[in-house]
N, C-alpha and C positions, 0 to 999 in steps of 0.2 A: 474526530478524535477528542475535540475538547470536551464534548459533549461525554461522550465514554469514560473519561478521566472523572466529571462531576457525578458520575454515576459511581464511579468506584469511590471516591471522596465522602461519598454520603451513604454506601454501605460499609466505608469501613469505619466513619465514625457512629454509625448505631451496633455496632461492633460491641459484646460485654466480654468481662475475662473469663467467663462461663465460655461463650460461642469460640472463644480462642482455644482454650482448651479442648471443647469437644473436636476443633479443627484437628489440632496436632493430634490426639487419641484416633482419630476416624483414617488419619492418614498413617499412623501407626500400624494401625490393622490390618489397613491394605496392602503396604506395604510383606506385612506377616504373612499373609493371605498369598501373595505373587510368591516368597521364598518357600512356602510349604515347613515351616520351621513346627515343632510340636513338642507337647510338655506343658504341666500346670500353668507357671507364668504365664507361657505363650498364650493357650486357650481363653487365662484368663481376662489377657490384654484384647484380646480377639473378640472376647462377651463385651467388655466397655467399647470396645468399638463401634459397635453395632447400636450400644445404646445412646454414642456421641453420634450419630448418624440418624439415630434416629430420631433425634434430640434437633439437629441441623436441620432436617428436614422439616420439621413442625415451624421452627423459627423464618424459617425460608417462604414458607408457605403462609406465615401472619406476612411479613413482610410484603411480601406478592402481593397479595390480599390489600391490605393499607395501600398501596399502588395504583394497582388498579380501580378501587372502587373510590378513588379521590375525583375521580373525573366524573360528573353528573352523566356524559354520554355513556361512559363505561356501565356507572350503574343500570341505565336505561335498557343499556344491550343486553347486561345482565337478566335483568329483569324479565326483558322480554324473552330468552330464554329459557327463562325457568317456567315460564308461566304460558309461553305458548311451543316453543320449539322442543324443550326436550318432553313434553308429553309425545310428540308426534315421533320423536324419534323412537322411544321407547315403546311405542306401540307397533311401529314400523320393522323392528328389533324383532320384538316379541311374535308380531305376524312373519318373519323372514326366518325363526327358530320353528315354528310351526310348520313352516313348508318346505325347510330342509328336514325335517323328521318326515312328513308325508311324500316326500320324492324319495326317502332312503328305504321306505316300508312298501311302496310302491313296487321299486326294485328287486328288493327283497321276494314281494310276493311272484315278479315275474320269471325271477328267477326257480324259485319254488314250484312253477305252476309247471314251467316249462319242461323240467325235468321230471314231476310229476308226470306230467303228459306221456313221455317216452317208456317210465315205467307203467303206465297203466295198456300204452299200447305193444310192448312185449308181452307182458299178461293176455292182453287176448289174440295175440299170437301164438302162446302156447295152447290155449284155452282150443283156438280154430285145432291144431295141429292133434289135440287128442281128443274132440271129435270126429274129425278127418280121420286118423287112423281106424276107429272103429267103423267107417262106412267104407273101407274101401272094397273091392270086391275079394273073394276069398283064396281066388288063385295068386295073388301078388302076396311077394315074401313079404315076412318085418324090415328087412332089410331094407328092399325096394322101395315100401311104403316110407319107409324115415327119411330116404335119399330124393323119394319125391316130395312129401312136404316141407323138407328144408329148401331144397331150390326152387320150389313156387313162394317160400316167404321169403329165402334172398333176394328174387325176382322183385317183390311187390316192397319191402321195406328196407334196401340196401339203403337206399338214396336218405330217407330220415332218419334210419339206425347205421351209421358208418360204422365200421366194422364188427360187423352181428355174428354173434357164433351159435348156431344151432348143433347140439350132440342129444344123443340117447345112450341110457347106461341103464344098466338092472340095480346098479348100490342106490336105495332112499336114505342113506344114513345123515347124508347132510340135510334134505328136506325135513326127517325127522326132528333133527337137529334146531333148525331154523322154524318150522311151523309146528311144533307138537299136535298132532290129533287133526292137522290139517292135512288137504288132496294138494296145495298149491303151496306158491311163496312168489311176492314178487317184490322187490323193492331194492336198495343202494345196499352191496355186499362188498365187503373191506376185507383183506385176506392178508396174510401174511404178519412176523412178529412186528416188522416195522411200519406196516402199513405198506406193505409192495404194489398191491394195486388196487383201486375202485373200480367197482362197473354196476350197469345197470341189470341184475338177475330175476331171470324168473322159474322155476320150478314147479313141474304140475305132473302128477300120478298120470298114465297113461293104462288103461285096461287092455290088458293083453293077455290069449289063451297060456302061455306057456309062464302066466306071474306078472308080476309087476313092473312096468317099468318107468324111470321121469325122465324127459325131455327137458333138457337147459337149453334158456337164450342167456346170453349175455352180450353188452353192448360197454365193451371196456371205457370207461372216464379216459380219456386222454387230452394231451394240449389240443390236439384237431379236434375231437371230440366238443368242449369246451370252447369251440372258434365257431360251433353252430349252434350253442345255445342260448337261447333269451336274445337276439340279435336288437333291443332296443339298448342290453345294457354298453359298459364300456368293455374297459380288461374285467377278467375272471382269473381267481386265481383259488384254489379249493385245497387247504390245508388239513391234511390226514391226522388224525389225534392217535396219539395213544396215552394207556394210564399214568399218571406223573404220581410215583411213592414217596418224595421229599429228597433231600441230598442236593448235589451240586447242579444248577440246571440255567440251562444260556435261554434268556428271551423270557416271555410274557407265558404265565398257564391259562389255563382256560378252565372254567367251573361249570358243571351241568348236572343237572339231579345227582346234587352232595356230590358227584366226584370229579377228583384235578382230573385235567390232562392237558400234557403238550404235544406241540409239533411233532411227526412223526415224519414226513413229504410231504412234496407240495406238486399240485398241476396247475401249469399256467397257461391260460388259453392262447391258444398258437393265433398269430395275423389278430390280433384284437386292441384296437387302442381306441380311446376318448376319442366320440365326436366332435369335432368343429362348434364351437359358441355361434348359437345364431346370430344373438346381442350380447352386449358387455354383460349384461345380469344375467347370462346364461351359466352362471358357475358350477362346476359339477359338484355331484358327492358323493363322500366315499361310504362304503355301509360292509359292516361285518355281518356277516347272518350265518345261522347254524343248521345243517341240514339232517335229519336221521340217519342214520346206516348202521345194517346187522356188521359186527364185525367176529368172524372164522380165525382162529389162532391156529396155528401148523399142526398141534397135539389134540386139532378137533375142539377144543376149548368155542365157546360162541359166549358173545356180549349182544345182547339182543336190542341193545340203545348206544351206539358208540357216534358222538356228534363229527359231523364234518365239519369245519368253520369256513365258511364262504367267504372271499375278499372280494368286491370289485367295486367301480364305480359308474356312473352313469349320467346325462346331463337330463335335467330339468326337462327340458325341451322337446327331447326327445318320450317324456313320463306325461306328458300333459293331457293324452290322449286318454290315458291308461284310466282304472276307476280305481280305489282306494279300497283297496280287503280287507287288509289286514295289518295289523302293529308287530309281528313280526317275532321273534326273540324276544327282543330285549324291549318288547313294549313297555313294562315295568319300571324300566331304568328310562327308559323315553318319558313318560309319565310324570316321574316323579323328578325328572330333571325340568318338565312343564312347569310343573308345581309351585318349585323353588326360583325359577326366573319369574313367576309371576307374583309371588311373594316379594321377590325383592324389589322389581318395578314398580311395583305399589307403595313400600317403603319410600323408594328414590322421588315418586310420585308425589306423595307427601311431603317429602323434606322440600322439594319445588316447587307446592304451592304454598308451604309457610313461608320461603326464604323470598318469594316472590312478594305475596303479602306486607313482607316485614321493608322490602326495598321499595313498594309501593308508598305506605304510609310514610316513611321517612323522607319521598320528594314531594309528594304530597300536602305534609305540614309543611316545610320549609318554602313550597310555593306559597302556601295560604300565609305564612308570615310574611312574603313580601307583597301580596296583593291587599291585607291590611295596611301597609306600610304607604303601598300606593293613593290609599285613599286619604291619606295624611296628608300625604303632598298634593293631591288633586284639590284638597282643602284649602292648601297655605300655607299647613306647617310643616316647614323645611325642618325644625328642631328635632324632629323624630328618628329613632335610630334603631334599626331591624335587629335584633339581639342574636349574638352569633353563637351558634352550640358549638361546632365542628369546625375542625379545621380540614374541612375537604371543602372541595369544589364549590358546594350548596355555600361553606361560610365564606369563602373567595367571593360567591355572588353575593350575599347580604354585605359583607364589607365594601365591595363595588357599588350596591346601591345608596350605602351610605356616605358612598365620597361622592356618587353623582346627584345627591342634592345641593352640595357647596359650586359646582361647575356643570353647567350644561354645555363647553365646550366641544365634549364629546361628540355632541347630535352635529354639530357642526362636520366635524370630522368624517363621524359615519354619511352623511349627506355627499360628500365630495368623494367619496370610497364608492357609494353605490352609481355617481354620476361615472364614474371613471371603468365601475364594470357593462353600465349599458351600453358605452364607447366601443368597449372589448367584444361585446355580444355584434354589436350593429358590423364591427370588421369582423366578427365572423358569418354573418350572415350575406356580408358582401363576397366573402371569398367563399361561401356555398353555390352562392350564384352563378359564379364562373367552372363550379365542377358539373353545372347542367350545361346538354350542349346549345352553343349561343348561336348554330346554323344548322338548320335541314339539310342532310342528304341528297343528292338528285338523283334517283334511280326512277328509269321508265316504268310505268305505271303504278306508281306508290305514292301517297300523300299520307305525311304523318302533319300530327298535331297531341300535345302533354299539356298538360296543365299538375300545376303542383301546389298546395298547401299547406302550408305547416301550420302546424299546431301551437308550434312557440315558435320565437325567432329562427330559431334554426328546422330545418327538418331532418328527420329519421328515414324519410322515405328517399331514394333515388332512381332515375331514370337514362336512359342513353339510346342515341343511336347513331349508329358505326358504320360509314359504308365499306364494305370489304373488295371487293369491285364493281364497275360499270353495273352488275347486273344481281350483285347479294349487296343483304342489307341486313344487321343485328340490330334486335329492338330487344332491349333490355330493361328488366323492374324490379327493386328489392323494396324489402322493407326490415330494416336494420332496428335489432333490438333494442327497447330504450325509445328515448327523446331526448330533445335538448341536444348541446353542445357535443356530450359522448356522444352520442347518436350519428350525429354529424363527423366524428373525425372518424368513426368504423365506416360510415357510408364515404367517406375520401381515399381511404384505404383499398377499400372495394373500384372505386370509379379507377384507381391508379393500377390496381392487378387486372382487370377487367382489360383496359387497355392497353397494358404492355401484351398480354395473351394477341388480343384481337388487331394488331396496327403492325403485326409480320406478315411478309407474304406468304400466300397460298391460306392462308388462316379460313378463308371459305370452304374451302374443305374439311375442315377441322369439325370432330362430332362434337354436338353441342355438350354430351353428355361428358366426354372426355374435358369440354374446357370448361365445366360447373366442378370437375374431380380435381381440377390444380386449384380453383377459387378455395373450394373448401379448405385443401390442404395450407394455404393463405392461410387463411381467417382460423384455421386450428392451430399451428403453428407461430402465429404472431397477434395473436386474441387473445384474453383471458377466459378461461373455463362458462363464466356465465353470461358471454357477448355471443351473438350466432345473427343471420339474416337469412330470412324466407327472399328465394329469388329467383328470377327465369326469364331465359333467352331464349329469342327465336332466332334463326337465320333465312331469311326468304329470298331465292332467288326466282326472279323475275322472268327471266327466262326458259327454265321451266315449270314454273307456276310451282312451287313444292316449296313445302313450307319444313323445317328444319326444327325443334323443340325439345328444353327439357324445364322440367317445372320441380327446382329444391323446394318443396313444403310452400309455396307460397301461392296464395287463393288463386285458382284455375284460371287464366284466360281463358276466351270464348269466338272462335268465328264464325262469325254472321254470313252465310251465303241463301241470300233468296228466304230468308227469314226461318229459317232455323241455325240453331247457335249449335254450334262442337265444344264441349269445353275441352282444353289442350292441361290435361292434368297428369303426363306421363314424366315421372323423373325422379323423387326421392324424398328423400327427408333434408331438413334445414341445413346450410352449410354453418360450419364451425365446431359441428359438436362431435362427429368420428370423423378421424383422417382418412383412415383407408374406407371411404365407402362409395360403391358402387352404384353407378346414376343411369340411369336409362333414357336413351332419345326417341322422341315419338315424329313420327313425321308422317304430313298427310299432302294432298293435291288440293291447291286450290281454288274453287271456281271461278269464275267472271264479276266482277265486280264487289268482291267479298271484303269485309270489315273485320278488322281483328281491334277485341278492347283488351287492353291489362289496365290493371285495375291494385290498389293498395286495401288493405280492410277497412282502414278509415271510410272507403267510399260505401263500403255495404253496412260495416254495424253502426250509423246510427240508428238513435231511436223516437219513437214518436212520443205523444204522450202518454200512451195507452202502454208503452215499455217492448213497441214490436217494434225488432230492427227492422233495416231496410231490405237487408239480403241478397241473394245472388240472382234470385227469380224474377225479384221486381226488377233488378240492373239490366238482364236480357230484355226485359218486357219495354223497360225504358229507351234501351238501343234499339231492339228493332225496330221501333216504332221512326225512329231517329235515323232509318239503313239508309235513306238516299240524301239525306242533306251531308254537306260538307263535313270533313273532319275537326276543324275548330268548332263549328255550331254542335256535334254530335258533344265534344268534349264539354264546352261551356253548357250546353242543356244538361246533359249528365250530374255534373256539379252542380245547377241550380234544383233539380230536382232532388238531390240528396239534404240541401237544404232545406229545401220547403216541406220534405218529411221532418224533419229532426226539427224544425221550426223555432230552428235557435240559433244565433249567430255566433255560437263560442263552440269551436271545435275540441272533441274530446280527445281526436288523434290526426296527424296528417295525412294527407287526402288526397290522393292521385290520381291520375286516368292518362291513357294513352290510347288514340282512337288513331289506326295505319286503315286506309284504302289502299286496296289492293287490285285494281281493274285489268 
């Protein structure tokens, strides 16, 4: 609280009687703004508002600014923002714009294609139907004839065209109407003043002795209808136009070669909703598209272009497969909205590498003044004093370096500060030692043996094994993100959930996969967003030789029986980064004297001189060769042989292995 007080204390003394005023005006407005009060004054008080606000906002934002950028680490973060992080975002941005316009046009076309399809295939159903009429033989009526070709194409195309209407009439006045100078017509036909109904028609002259006649299909648009088409996309939902002459009108128009139109009716696909996200980046999108239709007005009147306006949506996911056609409508407006997010990226782009630039040079020089300043004193002459520009952070340190010529007290201090944190590290490192376990298991025919490594003081990797009865045994390996200390208190966190799960009874039973699903749900739940552990338990019971596994993301165990390896890589992705996700147990049969290794990646990536790691090939190659000596000799050969590639005694990561016989 005191802290908060000092904070307010020292914004309200840079406080001017300008920022007061625009205060009281800005709260004025608002104030006007919530009663809905109106009239000259008012409106007038209501413009200054807006420009005390906006006036605040600028001051607020220098303020911020001087704040923030006092801190040399601040500027640094800065810095490195500008100059390496937001290029990646905005290219990241700009490629995630890109590929929600190509899953929308995607859609678009599938939806296009599909219903295409349907019209092209009544077309040559009418097309068979007035062939067919002219071969059939000469004693069967017209009548007969019409009544048998309709029920052999109900027969063959009920099932793709839901509810198909095949008639014959002698009037061509609508086909006239619709196809001037043409024998056919087939395509999306809109009827009625409000748009009463859609369907998909077709119209074809029939040669007949007694005159002309045309045979109609139609395949009404309906919600059912719409519940079998495009089955990749989501909901469908196909909005009926009609002409919009100006006047009073509720909702959005629609524009299409020079003419408005609004809503007319709407069909909305029956049983149709968004599929299920595979992954979290599986986000749908929604896409507007416009479809042709002849549209028939009641007085016979036709519009030979009347747009449908298509709604639905669709997941990525499910479009991945698909190939990219076509831009769709509103490719234009796609385009040119391309255009201008890459224009302005570019701008932003620039402004990020001058400001980066400008926050470079400025720590920069003010380093190179104090390593001048260094060689003064490396000299003797304490007299010399680093010249302060700024009164940020950089002139805090030049003013620091200039009092620490008068006292080296300091070095004293900092010496006894760092004595006192290797103290801190060495009790942590003792109390890591006691979360490995400090006694072997006894279970009939099993010899384990672990060795472990760290990298620093502490290690990131951890290991267990758990006897669950006389006759199962859990052997356990993570390797927890990070090093050092953090490292260490997510792998303590893990050893404590790990064993409250596995130290109830009946727990041998329990599927491995089901007890890596509550780990995760742990470590998602009481972890922060960028902490996670690659990890995997077996469960082996002895008794009937079956080995029990699941393997979250962490480099495959391998058992050895009679010198081929299995690797055991059945189970999932790393625990802490989705809650609810689903783990799989693999389990296999044992043989006779078989060797199971886990193993950490410390033990496979080093590298040699030559820059070739060690790998998982050479690791099998190395244990087989190792299948019949003891489990500590296999474990200590292992780790000597990793060294003697990498041929250096300073580890880049911590380095584990767990060698179980299993006879």
């Amino acid at each position: 609280m005191t802290r908060f007080r000092a904070s307010l204390k020292e914004l309200w003394n840079r406080l001017s009687w300008l920022d007061l005023v625009s205060m009281v005006v800005a709260g004025a407005g608002l104030v006007l703004a919530n009663v809905e009060l109106n009239g000259g004054a008012v409106n007038f008080l209501k413009y200054l508002a807006v420009l005390a606000a906006i006036y605040l906002l600028v001051r607020f934002i220098g303020w911020w600014r001087t704040r923030l950028l006092w801190s040399l680490r601040n500027r640094l973060i800065v810095a490195y923002l500008f100059i390496a992080v937001v290029p990646i975002l905005l290219i990241v941005t700009l490629v995630s714009i890109a590929g929600r316009i190509l899953y929308s046009q995607l859609g678009a076309y599938l939806l296009h294609e599909d219903i295409q399809h349907r019209v092209e295939m009544i077309a040559d159903i009418s097309e068979h139907i007035a062939v067919a009429h002219g071969t059939l033989p000469p004693g069967v009526t017209q009548a007969d004839s019409e009544k048998i070709l309709a029920a052999q194409s109900h027969a063959v195309h009920d099932r793709e065209l839901p509810g198909l209407r095949i008639s014959f009439a002698n009037d061509t006045a609508l086909l006239r109407n619709l196809a001037p100078g043409k024998r056919s017509f087939a395509g999306l036909l809109q009827q009625g003043e409000q748009g009463d109904s859609l369907s998909l028609t077709s119209l074809r002259l029939i040669a007949d002795p007694k005159g002309e006649r045309v045979v109609t299909l139609r395949v009404p648009v309906t919600a059912d209808f719409l519940g079998t088409v495009a089955p990749d996309l989501g909901a469908i939902q196909l909005n009926l136009m009609e002409r919009y002459f100006g006047g009073a009108q509720q909702g959005v128009t629609y524009t299409s070669g020079g003419e408005q139109y609004k809503v007319a009716n709407r069909i909305v696909a029956r049983n149709r909703a968004l599929q299920s996200a595979m992954v979290w980046l599986d986000t749908p999108v929604t896409v507007a598209s416009s479809l042709d239709s002849v549209y028939v007005a009641n007085d016979g009147k036709v519009d030979l272009h009347r747009p449908v306006l298509a709604v639905f949506n669709a997941r990525p996911s499910r479009l991945n497969a698909r190939i990219f056609t076509t831009l769709g409508e509103l490719r234009d407006t796609y385009l040119l909205l391309l255009v201008l997010v890459g224009i302005l990226f570019f701008l932003i782009e620039t402004a990020a590498l001058i400001t980066g630039v400008v926050l470079t040079m400025r720590i920069t020089g003010a380093v190179a003044g104090l390593y001048r300043a260094t060689q003064f004193v490396r000299s003797g002459d304490f007299s010399h004093r680093v010249p302060i520009q700024d009164r940020d952070q950089l002139g805090e340190l030049a003013e620091s370096f200039n009092d620490m010529t008068n006292s080296i007290g300091g070095l004293i201090e900092e010496q006894n500060k760092r004595q006192r944190l290797e103290n801190e590290i060495s009790i942590a490192r003792e109390v890591q030692n006691q979360l490995f376990p400090s006694t072997l298991p006894s279970v009939p025919g099993v010899e384990i043996e672990a060795i472990c490594k760290a990298a620093r003081s502490v290690s990131g990797d951890y290991y267990d094994f758990i006897q669950l009865s006389p006759t199962h045994i859990a052997i356990a390996i993570a390797d927890i993100s990070g090093k050092g200390i953090s490292a260490a208190l997510l792998m303590a966190s893990l050893q404590a959930a790990l064993r409250s799960q596995l130290l109830a009874d009946g727990t041998e039973r329990l599927s491995t996969a089901e007890l890596v699903s509550r780990l995760n749900k742990h470590l998602v739940r009481n972890t922060g967003d960028d902490r996670f552990a690659t990890f995997f338990i077996a469960v082996y019971d002895s008794a009937t030789r079956t080995l029990r596994y699941t393997n979250a993301g962490h480099l495959p165990s391998f058992l050895l029986c009679h010198g081929v390896a299995e690797l055991l890589d059945k189970g999932g992705m790393v625990l802490g980064v989705v809650e609810d996700y689903a783990y799989e147990e693999g389990s296999l049969s044992v043989g006779a004297d078989s060797v199971l290794i886990g193993y950490s990646d410390g033990l496979v990536e080093p590298e040699n001189v030559y820059g070739e790691e060690f790998g998982i090939r050479r690791l099998k190659e190395a244990a087989t060769r190792l299948q019949g000596a003891a489990p500590l000799m296999v474990a200590e050969s292992l780790m000597a042989t990793v060294e003697e590639w990498a041929g250096t005694p300073e580890q880049a990561d911590d380095m584990t292995v767990i060698v179980a016989r299993l006879r």
